[in-house]
Structure formats: structure tokens, C-alpha cells
N, C-alpha and C positions, 0 to 999 in steps of 0.2 A: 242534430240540434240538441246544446243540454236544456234541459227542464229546470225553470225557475231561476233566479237572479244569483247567476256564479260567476262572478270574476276568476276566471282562468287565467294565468300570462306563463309569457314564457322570462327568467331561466325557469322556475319553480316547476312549469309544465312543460313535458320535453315527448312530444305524440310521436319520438321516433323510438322511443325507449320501449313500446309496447309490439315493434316491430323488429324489435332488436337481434330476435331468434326463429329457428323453423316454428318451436315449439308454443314459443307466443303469439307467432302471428296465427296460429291455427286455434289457441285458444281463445282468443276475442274475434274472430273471423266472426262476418255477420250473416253470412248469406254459403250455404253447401249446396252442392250439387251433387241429387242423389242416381241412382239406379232407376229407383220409384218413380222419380218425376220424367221418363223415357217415355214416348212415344213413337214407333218404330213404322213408315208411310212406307208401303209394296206395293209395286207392280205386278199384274197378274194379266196374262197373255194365257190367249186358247192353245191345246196342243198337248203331246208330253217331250219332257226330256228338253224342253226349252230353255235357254239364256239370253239373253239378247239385250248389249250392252246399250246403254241408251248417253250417245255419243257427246250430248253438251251436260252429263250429269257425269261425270267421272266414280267409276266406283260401285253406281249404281246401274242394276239389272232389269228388262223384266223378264219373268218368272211363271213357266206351267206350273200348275198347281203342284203339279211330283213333286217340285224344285221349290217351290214358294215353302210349300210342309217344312224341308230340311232349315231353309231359314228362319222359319217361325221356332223350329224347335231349338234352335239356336238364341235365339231371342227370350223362349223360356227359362233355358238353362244358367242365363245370366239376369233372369229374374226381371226381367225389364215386362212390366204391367197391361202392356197393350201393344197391338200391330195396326197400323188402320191399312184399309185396302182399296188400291183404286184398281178400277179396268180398264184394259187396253181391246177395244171392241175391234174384230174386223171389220175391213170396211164394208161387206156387203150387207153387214147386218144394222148398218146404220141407217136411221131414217131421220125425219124431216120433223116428225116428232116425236123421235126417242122410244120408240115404244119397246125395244130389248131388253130394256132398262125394268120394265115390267111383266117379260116373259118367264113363267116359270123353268128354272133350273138353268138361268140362264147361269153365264161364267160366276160372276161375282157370288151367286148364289152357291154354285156348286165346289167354291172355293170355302166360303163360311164354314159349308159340313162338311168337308175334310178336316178343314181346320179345326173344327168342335170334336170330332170322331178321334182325331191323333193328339191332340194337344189341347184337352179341355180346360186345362190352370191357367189359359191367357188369354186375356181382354180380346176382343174382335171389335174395329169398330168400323165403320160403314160410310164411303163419301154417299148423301142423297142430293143427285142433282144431274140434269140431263146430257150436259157438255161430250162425253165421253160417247154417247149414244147417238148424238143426233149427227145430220150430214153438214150442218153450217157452223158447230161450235158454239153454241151458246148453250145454255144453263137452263134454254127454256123452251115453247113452244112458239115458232119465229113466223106471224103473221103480217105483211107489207113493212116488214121494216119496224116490227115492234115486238116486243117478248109480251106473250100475253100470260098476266100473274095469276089470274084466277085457274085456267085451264091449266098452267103445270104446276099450279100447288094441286092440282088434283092426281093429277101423275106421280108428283112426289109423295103422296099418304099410300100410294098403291107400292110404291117401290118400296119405301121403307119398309112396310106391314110384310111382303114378298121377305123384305132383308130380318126382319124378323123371325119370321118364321123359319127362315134357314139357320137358325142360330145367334144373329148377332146380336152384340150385346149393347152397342152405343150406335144411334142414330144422328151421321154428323152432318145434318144439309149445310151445303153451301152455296146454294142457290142464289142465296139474297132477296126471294122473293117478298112480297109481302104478307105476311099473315099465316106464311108456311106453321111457326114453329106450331102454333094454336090446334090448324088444321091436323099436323101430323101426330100430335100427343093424343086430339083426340079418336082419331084415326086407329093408332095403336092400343089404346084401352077399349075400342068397342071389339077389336079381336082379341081382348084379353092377356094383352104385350103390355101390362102395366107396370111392370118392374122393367121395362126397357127402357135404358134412359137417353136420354137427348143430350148430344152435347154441339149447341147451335154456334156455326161460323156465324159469330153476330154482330161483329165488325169485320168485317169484308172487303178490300179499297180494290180499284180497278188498280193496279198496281200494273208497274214493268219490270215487276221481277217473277213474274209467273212464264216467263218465256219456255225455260226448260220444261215444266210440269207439262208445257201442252205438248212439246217434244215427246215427251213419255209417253201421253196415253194417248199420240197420233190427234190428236184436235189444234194444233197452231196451222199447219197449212188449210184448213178446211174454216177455218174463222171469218165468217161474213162480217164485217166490219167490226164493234168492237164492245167492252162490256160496261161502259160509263153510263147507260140507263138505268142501271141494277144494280151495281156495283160502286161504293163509295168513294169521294170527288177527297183522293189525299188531300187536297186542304184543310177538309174537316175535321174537328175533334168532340163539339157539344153534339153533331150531329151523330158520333159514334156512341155515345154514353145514351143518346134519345132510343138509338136501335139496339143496345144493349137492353134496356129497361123494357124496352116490349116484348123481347123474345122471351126473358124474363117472367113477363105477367104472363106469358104463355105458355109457359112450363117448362123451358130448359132448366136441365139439371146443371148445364155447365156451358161454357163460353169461350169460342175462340178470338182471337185477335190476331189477322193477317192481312199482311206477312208480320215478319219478326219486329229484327232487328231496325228499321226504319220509323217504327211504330212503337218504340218502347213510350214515348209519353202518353200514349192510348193505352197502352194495358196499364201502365200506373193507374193513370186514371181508373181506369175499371173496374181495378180491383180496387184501387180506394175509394170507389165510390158505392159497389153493389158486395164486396166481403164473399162474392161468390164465387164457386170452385171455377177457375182462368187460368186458361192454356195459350201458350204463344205457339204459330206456325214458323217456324225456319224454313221459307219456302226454298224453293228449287235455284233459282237466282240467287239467293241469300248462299245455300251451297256450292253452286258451282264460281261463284265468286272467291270463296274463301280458297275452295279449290287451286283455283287461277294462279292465286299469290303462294299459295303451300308450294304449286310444280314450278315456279317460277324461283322458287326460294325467297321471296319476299317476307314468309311468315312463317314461324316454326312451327310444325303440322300441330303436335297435342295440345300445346300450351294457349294455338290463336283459337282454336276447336272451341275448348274448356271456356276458355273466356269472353267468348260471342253467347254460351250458354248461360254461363254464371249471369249474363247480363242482366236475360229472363228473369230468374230467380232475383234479382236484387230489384226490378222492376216490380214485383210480388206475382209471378207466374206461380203457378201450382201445379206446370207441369211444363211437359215442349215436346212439338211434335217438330224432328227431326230426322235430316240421312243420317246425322253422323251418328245414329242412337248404336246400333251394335258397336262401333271401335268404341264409342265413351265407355259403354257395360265392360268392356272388356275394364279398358283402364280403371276404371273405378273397382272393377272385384279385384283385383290386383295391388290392391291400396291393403 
């Protein structure tokens, strides 16, 4: 929109003349996609010497640790700022209320300090939240048919402080619970993890594009009904800026909005409304859809990649947690 009372017309104004060339359209281009704004989401499975392709994510693996290391160092080398990491628990070690999730040394932990020991130049950051752990698939502690928030925000400040102490360096609950972010900042400063910062999924929608994600870390077949208690009603959008502003008062250093693409007029919002550091998820659906159409030839692989990303960026993300983050470093250091 221009500023202030300009009669523009056209012939006089010709908006294709600044298009005209490679070189011009790159010099008034508004919105780049960097390296820096990469956010790199791993699978991490028990074992050594493991791959294990995970069937509706094309592409994507999960990963022993031996094997997780060589991709994170990969990840360094192309300079991309951060890994986040989820677990893929077995199932015998799942329970009813999550409690692996705060056993010492467990996987995720024992993953961090590898990862800090081989490669300390790159971000670590931490899903907090019980889904992965428990035996029914929810986010929480599941009593007659209800998630009880007070009892696994208590679990959550244990797991966190646990992921702390093993190195990490960004605390990213996605719980949804209530009153988590509060509990867990102060949680982490009475053990003196004050410089660990939080970066809270703090729009969250029960979404139907997480299908893949539970594929990966084995929690979709094990899902006792569903996560619309906890998880916010896609119709909403003042309701998403209300739960933004509390995690906020509560100490996130930073802010998710997921999923992606479906939600760009929620991260607009967000960030023009709180100017805080905001990250978009490209969830798993989000990927295997683009996918879909790429094997299909429907889409030309780099160019529909780039431009489901830029999207982010011109919504004002400040960053993107994506699969496609290692091909894009590539393409990008290649420029």
C-alpha cells in the first residue's frame, strides 16, 4: 500500500517495467529466504546403525543416534541454525502416563549429548510434551476421558529441566496445556537453566495435517480418541492471538504457529500484533502433500519447495521449521 495521497495511473506507471529483468526483479524483491531462517525437525529411534524410512513422509528417516550425528553434522556444515528433535519411544516403554519422558538418560536425552559432544555450533531444540511416551497418544495425563492439565504441566517442568540439563538449548512444549509456559520458565530458573530459552507452540490447532508426524514417532495408531480438548478449534483466530499473549506474559522467548501453510493469516496476525521472534511449522502433511504432487509431476520440485517457504517469510515468520530444511541449505549455498 503507498503512503500518503499519490495518484499513480497507468501509461505513466508501468509495475511491469520493475519486473522486467532477473536483475530487477531481485533488487526490489521484498521478502528472501535465508539459510538462517532453517529449522531442521529429526527422528530419533533406539539402537545403532538404524534407518528407518518412515513410509507416508517420503524422504524422511528415523535415525540412531550414530546416524542422527552424521545428519546434524550435515546440517552444520550448511549452516542451518538449529535441529529440533523428536523421539520415537518403544513401545514397551510406554506408559499410561508418560513417565520415560522423565527418566534419566533416557533416548532424547542421550541424543542432546551426543549432539553437544560432536557438534556444539548448532541449536538443539527439544519437543516438551507426552504424546510420544504415553500408551494412548495424547499430549497428557489421560484420566476417564479427560487430560488432566495441572498434573502434566508437572511432568512437563520435569522433562524440560531433564532436557536441559542434557544440553538443550530451546524448550519447545507443545502440549497446549494450560499455564505450562509460566510453570516451565520457572521450573528451569530454580535449577539455574536461565539462559535456556523457550520457544512455545503457542498456537496450536487440532489440525488434519499431523497425520504423518504421528506415523513417525508411532503415536497415530495408539490415539484414544482425539485432541480438540487441548488443541485449538481451526475456526479460531482472536482466540489464537489471546493464547499467544499469555505464553508471552509467561516467558516465551519465542512462538510457534502450527501447522504452516493453512495458517498464514495467524502468524500475520502474530507477528503484527506481539513484533515477537515467530516461527511457522511446515508440518508433516504440509510435506507429504507437496510431496504427492512433486512424484506425481504435478509441481516442479525446487521451485513449489521455495515458494510454500517464501510464503512464511512474506507472512513475517522469522523463521520455519521444516523437512525440506537440508535440500533448501543446499540450494541456497549454491546461489
Amino acid at each position: 500500500m503507498l503512503k500518503g495521497n499519490i495518484n499513480r495511473t497507468f501509461p505513466k506507471v508501468r509495475m511491469r517495467r520493475n519486473r522486467k529483468s532477473n536483475w530487477s526483479r531481485r533488487l526490489v524483491a521484498e521478502n528472501y529466504l535465508k539459510i538462517s531462517d532453517l529449522i531442521l525437525p529429526l527422528f530419533v529411534i533406539d539402537g545403532v546403525n538404524k534407518v528407518q524410512p518412515v513410509a507416508s513422509m517420503p524422504g524422511v528417516n528415523r535415525l540412531s543416534i550414530d546416524n542422527l550425528l552424521d545428519t546434524v553434522k550435515n546440517a552444520a556444515d550448511y549452516s542451518i541454525p538449529t535441529i529440533a528433535i523428536f523421539p520415537v519411544i518403544e513401545p514397551s516403554l510406554k506408559s499410561d502416563d508418560g513417565s520415560e519422558a522423565i527418566r534419566a538418560n533416557n533416548l532424547v536425552c542421550r541424543a542432546i549429548n551426543s549432539i553437544k559432544k560432536s557438534i556444539p555450533n548448532i541449536g538443539v531444540m527439544c519437543d516438551v510434551a507426552l504424546d510420544p511416551y504415553t500408551t494412548h497418544g495424547h499430549d497428557g495425563i489421560l484420566k476417564d476421558g479427560e487430560i488432566l492439565n495441572d498434573k502434566t504441566v508437572d511432568i512437563l517442568c520435569r522433562q524440560a529441566v531433564l532436557q536441559a540439563e542434557a544440553g538443550c538449548d530451546i524448550i519447545a512444549p507443545s502440549d497446549m496445556m494450560d499455564g505450562r509456559i509460566g510453570s516451565i520458565r520457572s521450573a528451569l530458573d530454580s535449577e539455574g537453566f536461565y539462559n535456556t530459552q523457550i520457544m512455545s507452540y503457542a498456537a496450536k490447532y487440532s489440525s488434519s495435517f499431523y497425520g504423518p508426524f504421528r506415523d513417525a514417532v508411532g503415536s497415530s495408531g495408539r490415539l484414544t480418541g482425539d485432541k480438540r480438548t487441548y488443541q485449538m478449534d481451526p475456526r479460531n483466530s482472536q482466540e489464537a492471538l489471546h493464547e499467544v499473549a499469555l505464553d508471552i506474559s509467561e516467558g516465551a522467548d519465542m512462538v510457534i504457529v502450527k501447522p504452516g501453510l493453512p495458517y498464514l493469516d495467524i502468524l500475520y496476525q502474530v507477528k503484527s500484533s506481539f513484533g515477537i521472534p515467530t516461527f511457522a511449522y511446515q508440518v508433516s502433511g504440509e510435506y507429504s502433500m507437496l510431496l504427492s504432487g512433486i512424484k506425481n509431476d504435478f509441481l516442479p520440485r525446487k521451485e513449489c519447495i521455495h515458494e510454500s517457504l517464501i510464503a512464511f517469510k512474506r507472512a513475517g515468520a522469522d523463521g520455519i521449521i521444516t523437512y525440506f530444511a537440508e535440500e533448501v541449505a543446499k540450494h541456497l549455498s549454491k546461489r
